[in-house]
Each structure stands twice: as structure tokens, then as C-alpha cells.
N, C-alpha and C positions, 0 to 999 in steps of 0.2 A: 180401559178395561179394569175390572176390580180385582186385587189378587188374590189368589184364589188361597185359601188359608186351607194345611191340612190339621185334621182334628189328631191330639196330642196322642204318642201311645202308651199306657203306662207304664206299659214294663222300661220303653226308653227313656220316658223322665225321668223312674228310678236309679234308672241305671247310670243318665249322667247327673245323680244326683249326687252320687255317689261315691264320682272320681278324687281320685286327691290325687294330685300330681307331685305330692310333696314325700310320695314313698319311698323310700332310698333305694327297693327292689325295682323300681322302674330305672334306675339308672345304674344298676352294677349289673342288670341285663341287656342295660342299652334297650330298651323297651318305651320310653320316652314320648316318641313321635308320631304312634297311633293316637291317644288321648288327648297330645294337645292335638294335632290335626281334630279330635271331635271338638273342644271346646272353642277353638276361632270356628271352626262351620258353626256350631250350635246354640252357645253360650261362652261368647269371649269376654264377658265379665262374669266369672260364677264365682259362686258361693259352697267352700265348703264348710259343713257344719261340725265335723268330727274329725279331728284328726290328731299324731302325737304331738302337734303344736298348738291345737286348740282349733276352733274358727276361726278363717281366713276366706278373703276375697281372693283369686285367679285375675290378675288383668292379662290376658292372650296373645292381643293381636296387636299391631307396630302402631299402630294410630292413640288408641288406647292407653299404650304404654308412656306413649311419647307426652299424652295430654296430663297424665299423673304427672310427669316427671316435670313439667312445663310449670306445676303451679307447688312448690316449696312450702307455700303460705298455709295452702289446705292438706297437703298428705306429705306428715312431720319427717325427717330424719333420726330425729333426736331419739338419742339413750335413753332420755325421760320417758317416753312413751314407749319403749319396747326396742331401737333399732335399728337394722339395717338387714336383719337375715329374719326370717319364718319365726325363729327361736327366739321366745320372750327374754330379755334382758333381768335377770334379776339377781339381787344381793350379790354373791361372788363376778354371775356371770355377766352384771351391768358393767361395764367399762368400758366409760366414754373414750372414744375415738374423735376425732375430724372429720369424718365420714357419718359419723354417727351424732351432728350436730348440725343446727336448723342456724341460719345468720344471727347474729356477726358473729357467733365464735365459728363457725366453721372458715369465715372466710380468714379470719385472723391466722387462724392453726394454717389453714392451708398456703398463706401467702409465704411462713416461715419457711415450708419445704419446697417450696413451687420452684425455686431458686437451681436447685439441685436437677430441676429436668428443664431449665429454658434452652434455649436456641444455642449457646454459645459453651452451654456444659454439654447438651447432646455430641456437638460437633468434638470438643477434646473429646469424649469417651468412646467416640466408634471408632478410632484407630484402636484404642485397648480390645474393646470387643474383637474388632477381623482380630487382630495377633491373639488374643485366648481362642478364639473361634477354629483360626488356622491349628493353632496347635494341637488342639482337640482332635480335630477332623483329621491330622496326621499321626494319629496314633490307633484309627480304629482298623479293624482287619476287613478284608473282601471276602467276601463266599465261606464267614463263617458268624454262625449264630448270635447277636450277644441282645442284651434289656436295651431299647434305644432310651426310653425314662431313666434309668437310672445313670447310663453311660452319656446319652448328652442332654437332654434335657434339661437333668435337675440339674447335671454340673454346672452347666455354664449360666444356668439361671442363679445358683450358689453363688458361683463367681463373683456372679453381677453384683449382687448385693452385699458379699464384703468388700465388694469397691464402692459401692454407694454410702456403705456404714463405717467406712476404714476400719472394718472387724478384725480382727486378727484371723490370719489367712488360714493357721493349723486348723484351728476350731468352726470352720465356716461351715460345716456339716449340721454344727448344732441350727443354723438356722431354717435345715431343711426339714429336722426335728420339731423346731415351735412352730413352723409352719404350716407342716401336718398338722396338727395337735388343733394348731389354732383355727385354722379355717373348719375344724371339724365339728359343725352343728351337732350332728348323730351322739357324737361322744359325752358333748355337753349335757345330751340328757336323760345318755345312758350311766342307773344307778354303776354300774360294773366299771366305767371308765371315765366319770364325772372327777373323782377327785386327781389320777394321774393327770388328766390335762391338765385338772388347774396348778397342780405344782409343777408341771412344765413349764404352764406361765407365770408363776411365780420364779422358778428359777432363770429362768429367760428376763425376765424384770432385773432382777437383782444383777444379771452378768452386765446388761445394757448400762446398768446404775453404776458399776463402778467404773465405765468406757466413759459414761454422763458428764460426770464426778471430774474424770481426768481432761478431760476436752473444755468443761466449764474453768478449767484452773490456768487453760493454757490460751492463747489469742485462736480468735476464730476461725476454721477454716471449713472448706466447700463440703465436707461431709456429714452427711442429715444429723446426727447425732450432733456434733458440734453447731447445726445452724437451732437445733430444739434450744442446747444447751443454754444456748447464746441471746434465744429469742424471750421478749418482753409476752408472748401467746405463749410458748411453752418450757419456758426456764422452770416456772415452779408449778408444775403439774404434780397435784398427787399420785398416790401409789396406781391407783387404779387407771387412772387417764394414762398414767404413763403406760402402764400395761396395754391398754389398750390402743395407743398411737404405734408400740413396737411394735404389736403383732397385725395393725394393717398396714406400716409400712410391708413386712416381711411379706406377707400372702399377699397384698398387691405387685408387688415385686417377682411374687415367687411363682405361685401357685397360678396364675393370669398365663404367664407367661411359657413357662413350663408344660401346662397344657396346652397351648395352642404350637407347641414344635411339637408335641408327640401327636397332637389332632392332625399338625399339617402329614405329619407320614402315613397316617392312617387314611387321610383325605385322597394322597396319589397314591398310595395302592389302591384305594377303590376307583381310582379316576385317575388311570394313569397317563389318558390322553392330556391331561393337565399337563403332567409334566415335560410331557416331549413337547408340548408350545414352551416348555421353558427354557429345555434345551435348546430351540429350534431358533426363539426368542429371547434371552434374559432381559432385554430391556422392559421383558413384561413382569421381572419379578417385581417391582414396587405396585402394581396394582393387583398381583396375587396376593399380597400379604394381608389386606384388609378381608377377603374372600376368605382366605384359612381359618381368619379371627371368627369371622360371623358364621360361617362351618361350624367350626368347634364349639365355642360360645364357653369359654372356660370357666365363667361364673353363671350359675343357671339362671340366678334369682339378685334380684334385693328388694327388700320389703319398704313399704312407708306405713305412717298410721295416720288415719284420719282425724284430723283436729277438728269438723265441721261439716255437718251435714252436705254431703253435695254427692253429684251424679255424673257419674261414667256410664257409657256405651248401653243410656236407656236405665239401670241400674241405682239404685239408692241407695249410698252407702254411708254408714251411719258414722256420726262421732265415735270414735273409740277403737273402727275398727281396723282390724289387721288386713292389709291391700298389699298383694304379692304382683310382682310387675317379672313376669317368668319370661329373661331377655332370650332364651333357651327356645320359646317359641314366636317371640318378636321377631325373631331372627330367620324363622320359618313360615314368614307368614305370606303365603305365595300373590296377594294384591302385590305385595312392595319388589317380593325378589323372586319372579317368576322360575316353575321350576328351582325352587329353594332347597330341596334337598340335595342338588349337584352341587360339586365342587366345579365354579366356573369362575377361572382368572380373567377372563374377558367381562364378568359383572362391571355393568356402566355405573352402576348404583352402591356397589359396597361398601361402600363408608358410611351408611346409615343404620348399618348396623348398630346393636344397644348393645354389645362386649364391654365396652367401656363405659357405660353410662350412656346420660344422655341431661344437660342441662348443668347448674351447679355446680352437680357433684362427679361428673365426667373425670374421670382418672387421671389422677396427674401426672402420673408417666407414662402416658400413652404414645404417643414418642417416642422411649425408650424401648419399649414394647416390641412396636413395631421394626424400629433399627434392627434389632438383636436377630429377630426370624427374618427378615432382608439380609441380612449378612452372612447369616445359616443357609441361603439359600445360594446365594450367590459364592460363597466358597464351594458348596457342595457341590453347583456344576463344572466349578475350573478344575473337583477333582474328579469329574464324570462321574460322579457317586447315584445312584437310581438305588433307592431303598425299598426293600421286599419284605413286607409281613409277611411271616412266618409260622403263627401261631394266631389265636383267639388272645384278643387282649383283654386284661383286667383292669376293670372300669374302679374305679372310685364308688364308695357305696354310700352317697349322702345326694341331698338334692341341694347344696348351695354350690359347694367347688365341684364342675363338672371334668372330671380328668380322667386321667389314667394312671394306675399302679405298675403294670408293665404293658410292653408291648415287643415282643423278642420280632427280631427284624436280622435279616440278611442286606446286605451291602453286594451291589455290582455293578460292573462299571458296565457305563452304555457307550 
């Protein structure tokens, strides 16, 4: 039988002509999930034509996303052409990353640090974790109000990464400072707050330089700084590369991770029969953790640019242009993970999630990541701790790092 086509209606072309999913009001309203639910039903390769980033392509839906990500060759990474976030790369704000670079130097830069999250570094660093984890957790109060972002979150993600950087332990706050700063698209290109970022990251540059400096002078050891220092890929990186390699160490580290423990509390108060399976079970918490991730989804986006005329989901998309891969709604995309907007630790499938990438350029501390909220979870039930949102929480206003500002929570034991 022939399918039966219905005739287009104007007002709804226009109207999803019109979406940009890239407004930061959709996400400090938590507003998000109506629009893309329209564009994987309607047009899960769309094109917008206007926006504060200029024309950009929408890839939507997990198939899609997965088929960009698959091919490096055709939809670039590279600084050179604009990338890795919505927001064009230019003059100050071009700074090459590893992330932000197509073979062989991506794989070069990346094999330097990859060291630092293999099998046998995870394994020493999760005794450190439970003992910062433990300590944490034995200091917060029952049945009275406080920020769970601020009090565990960002700390113990802090943590994390002046032990990853062997930073100096007083000032490890400053990194939760260039981490803000730096994952912050919006800022970048707002006139009003364009130039404090960039002296954030310049001054950020400069402290890492003289840690560089000291670590390059001394025999090598297991901390990313001394293995850059050290390394034939990134010993002698200019100012800018350097810039750019600290501040995604930092936010990959930081900001990934940070948001998905204050996702996951936010996830069991809406869905708190999750937790009593976890109570009831912890042997379930290693396959809730991936669930939380792909929940949350704490990086909405990363962009590629099209080096080569080719075709996604029916779609023609041209040399030059800007392809937004929105992991935010890959993640929702109910083919792959039915009923996708529960939080369900029993997902057979959760690992497929796009949190972490997907291909190549897939996160190199993902591992770590994951350890850190498995061990947040698993202390939290031996202290019977059951967390209650308390308030309306405040979203983060950008559409690259999708997180939270606060979330005030009560503590009670179950």
C-alpha cells in the first residue's frame, strides 16, 4: 500500500523552521526537551539559519549522531575550521586543543595524557577517591538544608583534579574558577564578558606555566602536567595550544563530571523508586552509573565542520558547514532507549549513550568519571544517606555545558 503523504502546514514549517536549540533560555529553564522531541519526530537533520552562532546544522537522533561521529575524515574536529563547540573559533578564541584536532596530532597529544587514566592508574586512584569521598560525606549534616553543587559536587571534582595536576592543594578552587570561565560559550561572545574570560585564561595559562616550567626541570612523573612537560606532542606547545590543552583538561575533568552527581540527585528525587532498587540492591549501582550519565548528558553538544559535500539522514550538507551533533538529544532518543526520559538503572542498553563521545575522540577519562559517581554512590548508602531536593534548581545558562549552579538538598537517612 502507498503511504499516504500528509500535505505540509505552513504555519508548522515555519515554525520548525525556526527552532534553534542553541538558546541558552532553553536550558536555564530546563525547557530543552519539547523541541528536540519535535526535531528527531520531524526533522532530525535540521538546519538553522540564524542564530547567535551563525548557521548551523541539528544532528538529533543516536543513529545520525553516531554516523557523523564514525566518519573524522568528512566532519573535521579541527581549530582550523571553527572546533569543537557551536561557537566559531577565532583570533583570541581559536586555541588548539586535542580535542580540537583531526589525526595525527590528535592522536599524538592524546596518547601523552591517556597514561594518566589507564587501568593500572585508575585502580591506585580509587582508594584516594572512597577516603576524599568518605571524608566528605562525614562531614555533611541530616535534615538540614545546604548547595549539594557547591558542597559536593564541585568539591570533590576539585579534588580530583589537583590530584590529577599535582596542583597545589590551597589554590585548587582557582580551577573551578577557569573552569567556569572556560567551558563558557555564552561568555565568549558576550561583548560585556568576552575579555574577563579571556584573562581568566590567560591567567590560568601563566600559573599552569610556571607548574610546566618546574616539572619540565625535574624527572618525570605520573601527573598530566609533568607527562605534557615531558612529552615529544606537547613539550613545546605555544601559548595558545597550551591554553587550550589546560582548559580541556580542566572542564573535561571538571565540569562532565560535576554535573552528572548533581544530575544524579536530581534524577532520584524525581525517580525515587531508583533509589530504593539501590538500597535494596547496590550491587546495582555499577550499571546505574551509566543511566545517570546518559540522564544528565552534562555536555549538550560538540560540533564538527564539514570538510566535503556529503549526506546525513536524507539531508545535504555542504562543505564548510557547521554540524551540531546535540548528545543532549541522542540521548533521548526513544528508538535506542525506550521511555528515555526515566531514570532507569535497570537500562540494558546504557552505555550507548553519547556523554562521552562516541568514536576517536570519546573521553579519555571516562573511567575516571564513572569511578568517582560509583563511589559517591556506594558510600552514600553505607551512610543510609536518601537526598531530597528542596528547592527549584538553577540550571547553568549556555547550551554547551549542561549543569547546574545550585541545587539545595536536604539529607535523610532511610
Amino acid at each position: 500500500m502507498a503511504t499516504q503523504l500528509r500535505a505540509a502546514d505552513p504555519a508548522e514549517t515555519t515554525a520548525l523552521a525556526a527552532i534553534d536549540v542553541s538558546d541558552p533560555l532553553l536550558y536555564v529553564h530546563d525547557a530543552w526537551r519539547e523541541p528536540f522531541a519535535r526535531l528527531r519526530r520531524d526533522a532530525p537533520v535540521h538546519y538553522t539559519a540564524d542564530s547567535p552562532f551563525g548557521p548551523y546544522w541539528s544532528i538529533c537522533n543516536h543513529a545520525d549522531i553516531q554516523a557523523v561521529e564514525a566518519r573524522p575524515d568528512l566532519f573535521s574536529s579541527s581549530h582550523e575550521f571553527g572546533g569543537i563547540t557551536i561557537v566559531d573559533l577565532m583570533g583570541d578564541f581559536n586555541l588548539p586543543q586535542f580535542i580540537a584536532m583531526d589525526r595525527p596530532r590528535h592522536g599524538d597529544q592524546r596518547r601523552t595524557v591517556a597514561p594518566a587514566f589507564g587501568p593500572g592508574e585508575i585502580a591506585r586512584m580509587a582508594t584516594n577517591i572512597r577516603e576524599r569521598t568518605i571524608e566528605l560525606l562525614d562531614t555533611l549534616p541530616f535534615d538540614t538544608e545546604f548547595d549539594w553543587v557547591d558542597t559536593v559536587s564541585i568539591e570533590l571534582t576539585t579534588q580530583m583534579l589537583a590530584i590529577l595536576f599535582d596542583f597545589p592543594w590551597e589554590d585548587r578552587r582557582l580551577l573551578t574558577l577557569w573552569s567556569d570561565w572556560g567551558g563558557d560559550i555564552e561568555a565568549a561572545l558576550n561583548p560585556a564578558t568576552k575579555d574577563i574570560r579571556q584573562q581568566h585564561l590567560v591567567d590560568m595559562t601563566n600559573y599552569f606555566d610556571r607548574l610546566f616550567a618546574e616539572r619540565r626541570a625535574l624527572p618525570p612523573t605520573a601527573d598530566l602536567i609533568s607527562m605534557m612537560a615531558h612529552s615529544d606532542a606537547m613539550g613545546e606547545m605555544p601559548f595558545q595550544e597550551r591554553t587550550g590543552n589546560y582548559i580541556l583538561l580542566i572542564v573535561g575533568g571538571n565540569d562532565t563530571t560535576r554535573n552528572s552527581m548533581s544530575g544524579a540527585i536530581h534524577a532520584f528525587h524525581q525517580y525515587p523508586e531508583e533509589w530504593q532498587k539501590l538500597i535494596a540492591e547496590p550491587g546495582r549501582i555499577a550499571g546505574a552509573v551509566p543511566e545517570v550519565i546518559r540522564w544528565q548528558t552534562p555536555l549538550a553538544h560538540m560540533r564538527r565542520t564539514c570538510v566535503e559535500d556529503s549526506e546525513v539522514g536524507g539531508q545535504m550538507i555542504k562543505k564548510g558547514n557547521k554540524v551540531v551533533l546535540w548528545y543532549i538529544s541522542g540521548n533521548r532518543d526513544e528508538s535506542i532507549f525506550p521511555a528515555a526520559e526515566r531514570l532507569d538503572i535497570s537500562r540494558p542498553n546504557a552505555r550507548r549513550h553519547f556523554a562521552f563521545g562516541f568514536g576517536v575522540h570519546r573521553c579519555v577519562g571516562a573511567r575516571l568519571a564513572e569511578l568517582q559517581i560509583q563511589i559517591l554512590f556506594e558510600e552514600m548508602l553505607k551512610r543510609r544517606m536518601t537526598v531530597r531536593v528542596t528547592g527549584t534548581p538553577d540550571y547553568v545558562a549556555q547550551c554547551f555545558v549542561h549543569g547546574y549552579k545550585k541545587l539545595p538538598v536536604v539529607i535523610e537517612r532511610h
